[in-house]
N, C-alpha and C positions, 0 to 999 in steps of 0.2 A: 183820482176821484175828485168831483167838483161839486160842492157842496157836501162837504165832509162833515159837517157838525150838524145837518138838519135829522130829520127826523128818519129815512131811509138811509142819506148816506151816510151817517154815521154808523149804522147797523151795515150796510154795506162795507165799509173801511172794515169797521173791526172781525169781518167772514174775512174778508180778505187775507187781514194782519193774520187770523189764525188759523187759516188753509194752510197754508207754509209751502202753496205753490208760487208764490213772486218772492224774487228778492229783495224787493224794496216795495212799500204802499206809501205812495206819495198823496195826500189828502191836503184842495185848497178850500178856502171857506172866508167868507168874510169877517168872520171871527179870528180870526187864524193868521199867524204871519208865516210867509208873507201877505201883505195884501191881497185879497181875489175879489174881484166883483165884476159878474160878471157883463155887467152894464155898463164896465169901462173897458176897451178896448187895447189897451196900453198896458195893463192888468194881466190881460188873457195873454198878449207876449210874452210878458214876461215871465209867466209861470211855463209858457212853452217852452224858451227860454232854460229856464231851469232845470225841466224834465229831461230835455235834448242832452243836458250837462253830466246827465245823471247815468244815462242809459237810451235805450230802446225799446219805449212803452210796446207790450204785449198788449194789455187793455185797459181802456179809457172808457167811463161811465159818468156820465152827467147826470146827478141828480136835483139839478134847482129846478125848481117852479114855482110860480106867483099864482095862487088863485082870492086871498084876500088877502089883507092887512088893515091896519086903522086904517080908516076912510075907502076903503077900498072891500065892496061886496060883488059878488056875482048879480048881473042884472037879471030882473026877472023879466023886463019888457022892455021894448023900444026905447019906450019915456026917461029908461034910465042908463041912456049910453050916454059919457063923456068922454071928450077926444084926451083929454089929458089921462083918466084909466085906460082906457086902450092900448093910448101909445107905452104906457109902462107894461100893460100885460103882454106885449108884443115882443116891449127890450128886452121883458127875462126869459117868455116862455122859446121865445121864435130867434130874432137876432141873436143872443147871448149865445145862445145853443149852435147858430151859423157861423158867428166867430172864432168859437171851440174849433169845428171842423176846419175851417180855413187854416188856423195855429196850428192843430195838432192832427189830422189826418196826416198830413206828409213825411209825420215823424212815426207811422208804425211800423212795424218790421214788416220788410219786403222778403226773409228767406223764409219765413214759416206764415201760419195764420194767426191773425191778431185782431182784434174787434174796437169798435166803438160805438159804444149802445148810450143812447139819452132816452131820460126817462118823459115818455110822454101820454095822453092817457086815453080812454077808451072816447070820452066825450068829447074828443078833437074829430071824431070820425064824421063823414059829413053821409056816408051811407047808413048810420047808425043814430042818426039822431032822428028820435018820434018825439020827443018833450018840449022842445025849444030851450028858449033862457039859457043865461051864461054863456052871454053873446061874444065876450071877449077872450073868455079862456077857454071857449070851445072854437076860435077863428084863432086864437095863435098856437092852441095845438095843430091844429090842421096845416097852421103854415111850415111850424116844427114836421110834421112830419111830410111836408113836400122838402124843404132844404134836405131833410136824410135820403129821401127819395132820387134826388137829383143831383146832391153828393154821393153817391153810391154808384150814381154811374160815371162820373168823372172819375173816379176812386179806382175803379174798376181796371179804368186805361192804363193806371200806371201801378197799381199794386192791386193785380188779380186774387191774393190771396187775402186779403183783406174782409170786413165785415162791419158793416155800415148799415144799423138798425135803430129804430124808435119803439120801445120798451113800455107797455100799460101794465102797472104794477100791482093792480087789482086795487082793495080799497085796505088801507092801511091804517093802522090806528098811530097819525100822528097829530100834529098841531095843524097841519093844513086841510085834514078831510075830516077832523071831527066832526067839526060845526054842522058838516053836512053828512056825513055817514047816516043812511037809510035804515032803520029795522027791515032784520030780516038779512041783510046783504050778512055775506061772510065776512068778519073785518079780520084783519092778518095782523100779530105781532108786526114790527121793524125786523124782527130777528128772520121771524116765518117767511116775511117777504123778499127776504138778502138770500136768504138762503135758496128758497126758489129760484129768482131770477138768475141767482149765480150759475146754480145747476144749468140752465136754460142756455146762457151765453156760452157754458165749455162744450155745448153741444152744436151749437151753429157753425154752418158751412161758410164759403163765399158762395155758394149758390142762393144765400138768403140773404146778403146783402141788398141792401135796401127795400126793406121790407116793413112793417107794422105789427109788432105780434103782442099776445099777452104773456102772461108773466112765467106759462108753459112751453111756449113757444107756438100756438097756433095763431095763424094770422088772421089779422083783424081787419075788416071794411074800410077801406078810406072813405 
């Protein structure tokens, strides 16, 4: 699990820890030792690394995302793109998430089926935008979900059994969607939402590798 202390994955970790289907729940975080961050590349080794030491990940779930922070708002217009926000909302939501794959695709099991879902979200869809705004964390989800899209089929070549998916988790009541959670929208515990998507992933085939769905499993609009 990556990003094991926010706000889903943490609720994700602890479904996991008490399903008592894996033998092991390995949760990285930048809180957490070892080091994980996934904006450092050297970082992501080495927790592959680690895992490879451990066993033969069955499932790997990325849950980081960047949509604000101090100094860091969703744009509502033009006027307010900065290349230096961009390029961070890119390193966490898009590259960090390609790195993952690169590291740890190759380590899943080839004799049975084994998934790797990253969580990404409805407003990265570029068929699904009628609003506009939220120029950069709706252009690096989109890009997040072309890397799954295109690692999916390289994935494919050498482990058909595999599952290689981008995850929209609906809207969750953590620190990163409050600010913006709409009256009216359904908002889902951490728990509600672990719990769903879990269900979701023991049900995926390789025929839905690389795909786009939401937190049921029905698939979403790029």
């Amino acid at each position: 699990m990556f990003g094991a202390t926010g706000g889903i994955g943490s609720a994700l970790t602890e479904a996991l820890r008490q399903s008592g289907q894996f033998r092991e729940v390995v949760g990285f975080s930048r809180l957490k030792e070892p080091r994980f961050n996934v904006e450092n590349e050297a970082t992501i080794k080495d927790a592959a690394e680690k895992v490879a030491n451990r066993g033969v990940p069955a499932l790997l779930i990325n849950a980081i995302g960047l949509l604000h922070s101090d100094g860091l708002q969703p744009e509502k217009s033009l006027r307010s793109l900065n290349a230096e926000t961009l390029a961070r909302l890119f390193a966490v939501n898009a590259v960090g998430p390609a790195l993952l794959m690169k590291h740890f695709l190759p380590l899943l099991s080839k004799n049975r089926r084994a998934v790797f879902a990253t969580l990404s979200a409805k407003v990265g869809s570029i068929g699904d935008n009628a609003l506009g705004g939220w120029y950069g964390y709706r252009a690096s989800k989109a890009a997040l979900n072309q890397f799954v899209r295109t690692a999916s089929i390289e994935l494919a070549r050498t482990n058909p059994l595999a599952v290689c998916v981008a995850v929209h988790p609906g809207t969750v009541d953590t620190a990163l969607s409050k600010p913006f959670a709409r009256i009216g929208l359904p908002l889902q515990t951490p728990a509600e939402a672990a719990s769903t998507i879990l269900q979701t992933l023991s049900r995926l085939t390789p025929g839905q590798s690389g795909s786009f769905i939401d937190r049921y499993g029905e698939t979403l609009p790029w």
